[in-house]
C-alpha positions as CSV (number, residue, x, y, z in Angstrom):
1,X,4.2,-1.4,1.5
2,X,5.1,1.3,4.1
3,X,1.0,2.4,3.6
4,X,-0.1,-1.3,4.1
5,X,2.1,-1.5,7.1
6,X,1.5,2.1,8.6
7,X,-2.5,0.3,8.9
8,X,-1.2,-2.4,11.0
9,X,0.6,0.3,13.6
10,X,-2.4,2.5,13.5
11,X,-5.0,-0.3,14.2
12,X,-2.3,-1.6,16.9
13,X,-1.9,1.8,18.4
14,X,-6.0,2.1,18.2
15,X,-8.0,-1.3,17.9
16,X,-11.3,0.4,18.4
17,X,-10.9,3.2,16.0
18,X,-14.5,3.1,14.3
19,X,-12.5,3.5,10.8
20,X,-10.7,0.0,10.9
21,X,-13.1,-1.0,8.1
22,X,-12.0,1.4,5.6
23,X,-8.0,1.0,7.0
24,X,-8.2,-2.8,6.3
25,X,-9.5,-1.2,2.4
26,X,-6.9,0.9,2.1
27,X,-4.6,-1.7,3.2
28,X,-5.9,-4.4,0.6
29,X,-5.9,-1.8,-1.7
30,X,-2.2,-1.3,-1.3
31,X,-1.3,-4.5,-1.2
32,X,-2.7,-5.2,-4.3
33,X,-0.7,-1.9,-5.8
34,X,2.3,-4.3,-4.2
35,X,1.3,-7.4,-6.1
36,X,1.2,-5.7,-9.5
37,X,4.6,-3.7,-8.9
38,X,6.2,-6.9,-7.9
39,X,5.2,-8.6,-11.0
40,X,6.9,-5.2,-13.0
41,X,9.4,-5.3,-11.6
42,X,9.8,-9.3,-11.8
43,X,9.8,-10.1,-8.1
44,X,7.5,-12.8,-8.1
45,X,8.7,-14.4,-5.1
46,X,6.8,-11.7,-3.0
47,X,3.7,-12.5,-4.8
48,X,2.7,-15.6,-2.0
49,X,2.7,-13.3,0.7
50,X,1.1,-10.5,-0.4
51,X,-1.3,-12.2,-2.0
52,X,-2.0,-13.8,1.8
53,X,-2.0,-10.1,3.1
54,X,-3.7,-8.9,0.2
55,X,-6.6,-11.1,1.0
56,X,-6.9,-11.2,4.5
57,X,-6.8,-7.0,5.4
58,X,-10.0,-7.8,2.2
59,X,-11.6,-10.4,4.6
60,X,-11.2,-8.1,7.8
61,X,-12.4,-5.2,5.4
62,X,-15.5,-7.4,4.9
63,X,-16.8,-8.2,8.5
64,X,-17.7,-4.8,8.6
65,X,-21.6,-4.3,8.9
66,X,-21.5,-1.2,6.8
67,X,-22.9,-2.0,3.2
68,X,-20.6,0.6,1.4
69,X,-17.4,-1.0,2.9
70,X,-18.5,-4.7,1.7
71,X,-19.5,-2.9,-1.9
72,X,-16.2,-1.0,-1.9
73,X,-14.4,-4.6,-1.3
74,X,-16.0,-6.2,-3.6
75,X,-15.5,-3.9,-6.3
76,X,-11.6,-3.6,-5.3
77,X,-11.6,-7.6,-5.6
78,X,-13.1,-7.3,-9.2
79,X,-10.8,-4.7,-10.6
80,X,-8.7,-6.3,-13.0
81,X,-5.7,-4.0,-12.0
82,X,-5.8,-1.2,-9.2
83,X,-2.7,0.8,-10.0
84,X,-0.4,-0.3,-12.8
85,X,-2.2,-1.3,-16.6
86,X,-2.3,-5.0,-17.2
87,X,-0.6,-6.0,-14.3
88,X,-2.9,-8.4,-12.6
89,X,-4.3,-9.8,-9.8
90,X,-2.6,-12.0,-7.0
């Protein structure tokens, strides 16, 4: 979570850094490593939220113009599990 949330100071300290596309990936990205070690470690009261997060850095992600950032979010969206086995989606 302190990745996912070092994006939003970055983009906040630099809203017209030409790499906010890939930011708002790795954010998704990392929230979705949140979702699946919240359901580990049986704190599935965060999952709402993150989810929510989850999905909108992935929807900022994809207003990018670049057709390698819309492929890369698409594939992260499709992964059945991005960093623990079996865990998941939100």
């Amino acid at each position: 979570m302190n990745e996912a949330n070092f994006v939003d100071y970055w983009l906040k300290e630099k809203p017209k850094t030409p790499i906010a596309p890939f930011l708002y990936l790795f954010k998704a990205h990392r929230l979705r490593a949140a979702c699946e070690a919240a359901i580990l470690n049986n704190q599935k009261n965060l999952l709402p939220s993150l989810s929510i997060k989850y999905k909108m850095a992935l929807k900022k992600a994809r207003q990018s113009k670049n057709p390698l950032i819309l492929c890369i979010a698409d594939d992260l969206d499709m992964q059945k599990y991005v960093y623990i086995e079996g865990q998941g989606r939100p």
